[in-house]
C-alpha positions as CSV (number, residue, x, y, z in Angstrom):
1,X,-41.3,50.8,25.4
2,X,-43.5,48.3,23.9
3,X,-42.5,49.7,20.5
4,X,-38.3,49.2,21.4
5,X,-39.2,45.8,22.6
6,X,-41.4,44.7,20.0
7,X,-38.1,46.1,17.4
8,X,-35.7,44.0,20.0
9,X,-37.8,40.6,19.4
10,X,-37.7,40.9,15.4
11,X,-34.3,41.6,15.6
12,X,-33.6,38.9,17.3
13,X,-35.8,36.6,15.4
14,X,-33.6,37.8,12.6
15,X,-30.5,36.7,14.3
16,X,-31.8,33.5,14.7
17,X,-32.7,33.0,11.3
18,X,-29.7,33.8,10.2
19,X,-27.9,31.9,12.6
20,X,-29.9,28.7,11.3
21,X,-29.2,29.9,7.9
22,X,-25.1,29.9,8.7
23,X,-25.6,26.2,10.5
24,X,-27.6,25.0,7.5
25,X,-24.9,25.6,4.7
26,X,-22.2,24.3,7.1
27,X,-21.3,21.3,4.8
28,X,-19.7,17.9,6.3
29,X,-17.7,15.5,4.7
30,X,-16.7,11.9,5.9
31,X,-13.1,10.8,5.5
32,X,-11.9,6.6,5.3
33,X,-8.3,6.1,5.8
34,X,-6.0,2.8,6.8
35,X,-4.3,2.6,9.9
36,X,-1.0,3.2,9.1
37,X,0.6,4.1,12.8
38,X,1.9,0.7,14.3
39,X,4.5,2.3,16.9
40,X,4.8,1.2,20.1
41,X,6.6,4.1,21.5
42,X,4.6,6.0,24.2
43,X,5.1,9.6,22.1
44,X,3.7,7.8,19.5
45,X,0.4,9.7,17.9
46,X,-2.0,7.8,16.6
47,X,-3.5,8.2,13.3
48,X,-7.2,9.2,14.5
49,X,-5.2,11.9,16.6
50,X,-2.7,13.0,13.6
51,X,-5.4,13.6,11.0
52,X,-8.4,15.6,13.2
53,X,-5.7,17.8,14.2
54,X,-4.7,17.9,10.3
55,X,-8.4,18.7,9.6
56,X,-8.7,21.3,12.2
57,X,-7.1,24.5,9.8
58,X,-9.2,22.5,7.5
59,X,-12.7,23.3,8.9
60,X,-12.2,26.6,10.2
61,X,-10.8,27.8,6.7
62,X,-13.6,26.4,5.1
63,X,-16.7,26.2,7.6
64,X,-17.3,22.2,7.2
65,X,-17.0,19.6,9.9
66,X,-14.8,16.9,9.0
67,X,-15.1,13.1,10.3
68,X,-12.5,10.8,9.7
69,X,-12.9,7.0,9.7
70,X,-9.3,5.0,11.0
71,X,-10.3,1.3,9.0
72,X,-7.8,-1.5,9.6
73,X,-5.8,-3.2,7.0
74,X,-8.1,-6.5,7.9
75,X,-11.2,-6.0,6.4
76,X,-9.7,-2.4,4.9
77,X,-10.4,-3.6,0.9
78,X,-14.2,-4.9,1.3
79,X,-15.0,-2.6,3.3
80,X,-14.7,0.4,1.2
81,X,-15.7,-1.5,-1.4
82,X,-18.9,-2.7,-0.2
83,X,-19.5,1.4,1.4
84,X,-18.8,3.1,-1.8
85,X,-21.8,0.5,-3.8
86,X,-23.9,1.8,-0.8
87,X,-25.0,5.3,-0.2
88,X,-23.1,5.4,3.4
89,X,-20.0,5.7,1.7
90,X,-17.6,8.0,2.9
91,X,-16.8,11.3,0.6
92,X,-12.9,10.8,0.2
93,X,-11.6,7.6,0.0
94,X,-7.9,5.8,0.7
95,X,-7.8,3.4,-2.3
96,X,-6.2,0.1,-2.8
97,X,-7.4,-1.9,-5.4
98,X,-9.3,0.6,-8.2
99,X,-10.4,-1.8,-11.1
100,X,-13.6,-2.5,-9.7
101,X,-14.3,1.0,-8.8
102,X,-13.3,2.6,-11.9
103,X,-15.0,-0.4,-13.4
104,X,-18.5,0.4,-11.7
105,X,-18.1,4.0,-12.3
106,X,-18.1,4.7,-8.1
107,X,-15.2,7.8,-8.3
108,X,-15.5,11.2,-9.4
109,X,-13.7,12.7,-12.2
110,X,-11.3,14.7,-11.2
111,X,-10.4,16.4,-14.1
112,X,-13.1,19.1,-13.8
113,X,-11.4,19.9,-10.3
114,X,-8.4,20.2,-10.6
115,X,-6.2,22.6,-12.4
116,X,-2.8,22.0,-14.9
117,X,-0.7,23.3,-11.7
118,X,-2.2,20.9,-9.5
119,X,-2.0,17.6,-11.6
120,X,1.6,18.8,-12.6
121,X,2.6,18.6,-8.9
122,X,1.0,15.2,-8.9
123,X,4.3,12.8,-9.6
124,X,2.5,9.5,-11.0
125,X,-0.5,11.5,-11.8
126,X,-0.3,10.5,-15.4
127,X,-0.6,6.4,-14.7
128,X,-4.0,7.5,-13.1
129,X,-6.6,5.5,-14.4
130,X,-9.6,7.0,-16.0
131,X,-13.6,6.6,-16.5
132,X,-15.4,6.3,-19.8
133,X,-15.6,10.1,-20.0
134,X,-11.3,10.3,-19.7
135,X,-11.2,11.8,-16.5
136,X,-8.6,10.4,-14.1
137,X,-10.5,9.2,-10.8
138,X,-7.5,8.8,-8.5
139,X,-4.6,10.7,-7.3
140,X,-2.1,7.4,-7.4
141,X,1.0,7.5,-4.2
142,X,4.2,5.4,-4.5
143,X,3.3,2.8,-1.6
144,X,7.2,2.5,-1.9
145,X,9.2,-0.8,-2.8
146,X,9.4,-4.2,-0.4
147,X,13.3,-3.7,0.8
148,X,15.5,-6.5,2.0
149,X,16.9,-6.2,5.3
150,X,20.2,-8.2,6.7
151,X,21.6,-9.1,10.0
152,X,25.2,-8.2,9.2
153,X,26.1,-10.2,12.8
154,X,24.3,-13.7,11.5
155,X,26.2,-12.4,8.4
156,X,29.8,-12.3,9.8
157,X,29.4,-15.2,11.9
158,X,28.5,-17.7,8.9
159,X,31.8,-16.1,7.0
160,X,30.2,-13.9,5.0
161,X,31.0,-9.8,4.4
162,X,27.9,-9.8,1.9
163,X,25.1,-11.6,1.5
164,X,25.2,-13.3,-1.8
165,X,22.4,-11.6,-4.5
166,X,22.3,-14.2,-6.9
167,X,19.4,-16.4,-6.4
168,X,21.2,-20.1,-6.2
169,X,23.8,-18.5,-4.7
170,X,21.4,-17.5,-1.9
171,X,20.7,-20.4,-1.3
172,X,23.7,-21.9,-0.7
173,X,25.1,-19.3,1.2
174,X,21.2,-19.8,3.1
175,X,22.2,-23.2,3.8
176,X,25.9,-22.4,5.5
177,X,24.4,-19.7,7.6
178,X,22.0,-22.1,9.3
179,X,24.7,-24.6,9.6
180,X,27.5,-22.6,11.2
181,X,25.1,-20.3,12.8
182,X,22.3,-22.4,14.2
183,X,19.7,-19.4,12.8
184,X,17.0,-19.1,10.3
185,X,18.4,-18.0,7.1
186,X,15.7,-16.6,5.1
187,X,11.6,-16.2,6.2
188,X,8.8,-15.3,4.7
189,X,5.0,-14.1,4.8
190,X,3.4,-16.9,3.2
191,X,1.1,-17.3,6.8
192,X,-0.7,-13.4,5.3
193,X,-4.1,-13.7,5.9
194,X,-4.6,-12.5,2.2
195,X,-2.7,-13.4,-1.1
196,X,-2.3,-10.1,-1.6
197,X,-0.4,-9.4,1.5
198,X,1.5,-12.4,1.3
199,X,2.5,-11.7,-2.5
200,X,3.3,-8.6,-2.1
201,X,6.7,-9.7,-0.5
202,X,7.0,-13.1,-1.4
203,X,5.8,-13.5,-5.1
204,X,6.1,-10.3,-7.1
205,X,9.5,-9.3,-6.4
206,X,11.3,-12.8,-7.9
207,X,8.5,-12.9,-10.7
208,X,10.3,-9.1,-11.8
209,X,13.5,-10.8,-11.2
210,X,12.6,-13.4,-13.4
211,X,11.8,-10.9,-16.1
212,X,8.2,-11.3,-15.6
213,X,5.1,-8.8,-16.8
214,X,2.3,-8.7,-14.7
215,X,-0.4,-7.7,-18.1
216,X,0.0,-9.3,-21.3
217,X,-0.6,-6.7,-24.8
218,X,-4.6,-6.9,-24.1
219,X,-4.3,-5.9,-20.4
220,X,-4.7,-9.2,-19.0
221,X,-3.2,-11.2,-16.3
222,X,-0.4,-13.8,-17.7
223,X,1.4,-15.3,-15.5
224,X,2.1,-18.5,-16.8
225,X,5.1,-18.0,-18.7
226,X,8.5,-18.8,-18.7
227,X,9.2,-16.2,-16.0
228,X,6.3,-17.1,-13.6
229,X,7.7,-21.0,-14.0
230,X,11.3,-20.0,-12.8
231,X,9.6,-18.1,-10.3
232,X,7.4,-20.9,-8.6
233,X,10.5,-23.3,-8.9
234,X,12.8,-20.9,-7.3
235,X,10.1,-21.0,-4.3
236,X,9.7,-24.5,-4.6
237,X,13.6,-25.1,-4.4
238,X,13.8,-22.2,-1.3
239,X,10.9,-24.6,0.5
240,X,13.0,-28.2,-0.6
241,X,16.5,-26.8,0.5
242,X,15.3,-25.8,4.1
243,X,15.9,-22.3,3.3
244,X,12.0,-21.5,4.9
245,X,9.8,-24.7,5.9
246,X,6.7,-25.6,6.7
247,X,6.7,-23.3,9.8
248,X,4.9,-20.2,7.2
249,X,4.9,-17.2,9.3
250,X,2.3,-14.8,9.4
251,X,2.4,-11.4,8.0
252,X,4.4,-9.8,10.8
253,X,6.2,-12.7,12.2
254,X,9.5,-12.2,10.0
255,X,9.5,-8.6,11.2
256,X,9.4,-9.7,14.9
257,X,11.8,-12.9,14.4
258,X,14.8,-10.5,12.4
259,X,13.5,-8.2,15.2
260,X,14.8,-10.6,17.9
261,X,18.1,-11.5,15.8
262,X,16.8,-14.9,14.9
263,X,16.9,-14.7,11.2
264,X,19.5,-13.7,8.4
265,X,17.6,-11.9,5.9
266,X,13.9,-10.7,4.9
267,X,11.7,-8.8,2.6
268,X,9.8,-6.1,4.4
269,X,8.3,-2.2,3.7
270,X,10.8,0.6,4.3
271,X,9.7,1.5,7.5
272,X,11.3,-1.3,9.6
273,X,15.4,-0.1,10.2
274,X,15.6,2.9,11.9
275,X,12.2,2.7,13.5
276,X,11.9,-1.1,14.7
277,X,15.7,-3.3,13.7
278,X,17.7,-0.6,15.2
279,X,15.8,0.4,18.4
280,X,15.8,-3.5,19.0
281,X,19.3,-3.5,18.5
282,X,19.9,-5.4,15.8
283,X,22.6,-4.3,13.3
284,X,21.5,-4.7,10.1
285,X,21.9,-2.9,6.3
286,X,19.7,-2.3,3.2
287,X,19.9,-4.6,0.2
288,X,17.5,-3.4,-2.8
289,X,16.3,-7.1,-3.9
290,X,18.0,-10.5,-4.6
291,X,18.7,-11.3,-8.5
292,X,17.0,-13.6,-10.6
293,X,17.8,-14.0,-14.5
294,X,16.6,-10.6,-15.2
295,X,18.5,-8.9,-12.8
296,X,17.3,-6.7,-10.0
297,X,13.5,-6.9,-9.0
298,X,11.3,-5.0,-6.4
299,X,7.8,-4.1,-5.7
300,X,6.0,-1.0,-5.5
301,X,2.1,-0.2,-5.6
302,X,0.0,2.6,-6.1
303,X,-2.8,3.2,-3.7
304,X,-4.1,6.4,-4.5
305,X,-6.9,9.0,-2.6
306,X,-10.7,9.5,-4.7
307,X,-13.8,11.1,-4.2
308,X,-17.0,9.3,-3.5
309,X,-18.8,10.2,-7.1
310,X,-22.0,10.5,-5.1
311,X,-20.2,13.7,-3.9
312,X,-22.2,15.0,-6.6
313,X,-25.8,13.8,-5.4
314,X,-24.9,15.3,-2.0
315,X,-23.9,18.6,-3.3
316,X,-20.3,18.1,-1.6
317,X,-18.4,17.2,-4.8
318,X,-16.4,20.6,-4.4
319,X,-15.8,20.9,-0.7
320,X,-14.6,16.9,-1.1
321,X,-12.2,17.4,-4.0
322,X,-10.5,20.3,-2.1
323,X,-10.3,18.3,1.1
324,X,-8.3,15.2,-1.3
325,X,-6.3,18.4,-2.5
326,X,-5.3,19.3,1.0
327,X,-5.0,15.7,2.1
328,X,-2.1,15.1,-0.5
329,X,-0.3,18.6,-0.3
330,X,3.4,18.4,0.4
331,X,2.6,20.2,3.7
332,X,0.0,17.5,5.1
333,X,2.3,14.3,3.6
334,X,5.1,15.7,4.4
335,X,3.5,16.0,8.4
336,X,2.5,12.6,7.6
337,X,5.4,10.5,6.6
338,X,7.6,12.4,9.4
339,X,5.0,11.0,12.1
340,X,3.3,8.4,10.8
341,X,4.4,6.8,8.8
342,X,7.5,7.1,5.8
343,X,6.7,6.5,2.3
344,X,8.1,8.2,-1.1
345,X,7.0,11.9,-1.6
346,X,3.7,12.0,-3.3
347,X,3.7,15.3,-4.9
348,X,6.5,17.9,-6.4
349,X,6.4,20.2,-3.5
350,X,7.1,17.1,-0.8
351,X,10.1,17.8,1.0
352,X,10.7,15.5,3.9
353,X,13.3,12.7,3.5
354,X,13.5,10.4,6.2
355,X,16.2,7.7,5.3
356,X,19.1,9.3,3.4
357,X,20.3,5.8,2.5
358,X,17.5,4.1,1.7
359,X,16.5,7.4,-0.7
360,X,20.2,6.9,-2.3
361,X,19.4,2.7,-2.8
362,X,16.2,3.1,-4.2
363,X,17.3,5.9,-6.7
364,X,20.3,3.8,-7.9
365,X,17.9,1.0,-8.9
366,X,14.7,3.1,-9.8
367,X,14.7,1.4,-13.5
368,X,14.6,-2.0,-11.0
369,X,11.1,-0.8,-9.0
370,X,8.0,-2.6,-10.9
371,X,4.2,-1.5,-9.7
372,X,1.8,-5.0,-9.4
373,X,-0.8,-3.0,-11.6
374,X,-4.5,-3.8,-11.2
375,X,-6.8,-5.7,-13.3
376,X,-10.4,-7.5,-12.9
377,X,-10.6,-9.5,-9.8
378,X,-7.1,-9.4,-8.3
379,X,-7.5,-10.2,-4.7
380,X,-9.4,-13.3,-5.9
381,X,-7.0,-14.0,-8.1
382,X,-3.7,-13.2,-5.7
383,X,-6.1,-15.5,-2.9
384,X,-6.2,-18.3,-5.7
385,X,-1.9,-18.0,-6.4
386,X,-1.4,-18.0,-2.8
387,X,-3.7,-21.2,-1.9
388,X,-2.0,-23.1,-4.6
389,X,1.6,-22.3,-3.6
390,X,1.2,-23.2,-0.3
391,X,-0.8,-26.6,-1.5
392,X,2.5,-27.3,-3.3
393,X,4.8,-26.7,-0.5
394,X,2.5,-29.3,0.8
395,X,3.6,-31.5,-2.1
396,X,0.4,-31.8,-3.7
397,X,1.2,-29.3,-6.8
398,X,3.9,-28.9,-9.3
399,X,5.2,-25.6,-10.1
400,X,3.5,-25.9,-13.8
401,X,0.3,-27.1,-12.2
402,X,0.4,-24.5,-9.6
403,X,0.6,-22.0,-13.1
404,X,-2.3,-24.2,-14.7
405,X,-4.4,-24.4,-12.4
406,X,-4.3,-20.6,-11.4
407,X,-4.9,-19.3,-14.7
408,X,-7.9,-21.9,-15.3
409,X,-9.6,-20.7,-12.4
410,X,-8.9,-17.3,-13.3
411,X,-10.1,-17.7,-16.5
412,X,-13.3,-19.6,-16.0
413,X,-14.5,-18.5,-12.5
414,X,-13.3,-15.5,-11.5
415,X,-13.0,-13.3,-15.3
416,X,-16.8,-12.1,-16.1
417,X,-16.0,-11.9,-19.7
């Protein structure tokens, strides 16, 4: 008896080790991503809920324990940022802003990881950028372009079947419609609590009408040109005609304001018909961008998903490259952009199309849609555009010195070399 129980205690000493064995090699990974849910609507899900029941199938298929991070847009950029210098950083990464990063050498090649099937299905896989050993450290998403929206009622009211493209004709017709109509013709962000948020939608787009390149032939930022000039004096004449004033809304205001039928026309993401204008009641239609001497002009960006590079120190440099795989397959994104949150497919095998209309407008003018590209200290930068456009709505800058004094600051104080 002594004998069986003596057997009975090893074996289960046994099962304990390897028990501990099995818990030891279960691998974790941490997971940062923007909020990008802002429904109100009580079936809403929110995006902490959406992607751990995502990473469920995740972690059983693959024996890990997934945590993901929901970071708001606020603080989103610095944050990550300052967590990937660290060693807290998470493992996979929502990017914005990736010239630092690739800069410092902070991502992981991907390369290595990936195979030709895999970066085929990837559609802006190729303007990826890459690290000194030519291995592309992002997978890069179409953010999708800033759309103009119009309130075909304000429209009708003021005499007008179409909102006039053109941009002095805008302003003219911007001028009737507050006269006959007693509303706001035209607002805009210029209240963001960032120049990158608030040029986004209210610089970019007229400097690409204007004809304007964001990088001149060495890779720089050059913006003071003839295009960026027509662009500052086209805001500057929008600001002296009354078309928006000195009331600057905030990021979200012009959204809420076209929400509540108070204003004519805006510049917002493609998100904002059918799932906040039209439950509001508002009748509204698309229009792709306003026209400036160059023709049509919109924005797009390319955030992108990486891999923490000290994946490799941790030993989870595999386990986190497949997670970034499964993160971007058409299956999840496709889950994604039907819930969450609707932007352009990111990969071949994507499927879901939310906005038939919108997908038809966009196509039509896809040789239109411009990316603001990265380069060395951009939010600095955008933060140093924006402050000296407002100080000349305040009638303390002309448009030339608002150019001049931009690219000086740029070049002295913000450029390391």
């Amino acid at each position: 008896m002594k004998r069986i129980l003596a057997v009975l205690l090893v074996m289960a000493l046994l099962m304990s080790c390897v028990s501990l064995a099995v818990a030891e090699e279960k691998k974790s990974l941490t997971v940062w991503i923007p909020q990008y849910q802002f429904s109100k609507a009580e079936d809403a899900i929110s995006d902490q809920d959406f992607w751990d029941g995502v990473f469920d199938k995740f972690e059983e298929e693959n024996n890990c324990e997934v945590k993901v991070e929901i970071v708001g847009w606020g603080v989103y950029g610095d944050t990550f940022f300052t967590s990937l210098l660290n060693e807290d950083g998470p493992d996979v990464v929502y990017v914005t802003d990736n010239y630092d990063l690739v800069k410092r050498d902070l991502l992981l090649g991907l390369d290595p990881y990936l195979t030709d099937e895999q970066k085929d299905n990837y559609i802006l896989w190729s303007t990826a950028p890459e690290n000194a050993a030519g291995e592309k450290v992002i997978v890069p998403m179409d953010d999708g372009v800033a759309i103009g929206y119009v309130n075909t009622d304000i429209l009708a009211e003021a005499g007008y079947d179409e909102l006039p493209l053109e941009w002095d004709a805008f302003i003219e017709a911007g001028k009737i419609i507050q006269e006959k109509t007693g509303k706001r013709a035209f607002l805009q962000n210029w209240g963001a609590t960032s120049g990158t948020s608030a040029l986004m939608l209210a610089f970019w787009p007229y400097y690409f009408q204007a004809g304007g390149k964001m990088l001149d032939e060495n890779g720089q930022i050059s913006i003071n040109n003839e295009a960026g000039l027509k662009t500052v004096e086209f805001l500057k004449k929008l600001f002296d005609e009354g078309i928006f004033d000195e009331d600057i809304v905030t990021e979200s205001e012009s959204v809420d304001k076209f929400a509540n039928g108070e204003v004519a026309y805006i510049v917002a993401d493609l998100n904002k018909g059918n799932t906040t204008f039209t439950p509001a009641g508002v009748n509204w239609q698309y229009v792709f961008s306003l026209k400036g001497d160059a023709g049509f002009g919109a924005r797009t960006a390319t955030d992108s998903f990486a891999v923490n590079k000290k994946t490799l120190e941790r030993g989870n440099d595999e386990l986190a490259v497949k997670a970034l795989v499964y993160i971007t397959s058409g299956e999840v994104m496709d889950a994604f952009h039907s819930q969450i949150f609707y932007l352009p497919p990111y990969t071949k095998d994507a499927s879901f199309v939310k906005d038939e209309a919108l997908y038809a407008l966009t196509s039509a003018h896809s040789d239109a849609i411009y990316v603001v590209e990265e380069f060395e200290a951009k939010k600095s930068f955008e933060d140093t555009l924006l402050a000296n456009i407002q100080d000349m709505f305040q009638g303390n800058l002309t448009p030339q010195e608002v150019l001049d004094e931009t690219m000086e600051y740029y070049n002295t104080q913000l450029k390391e070399e």
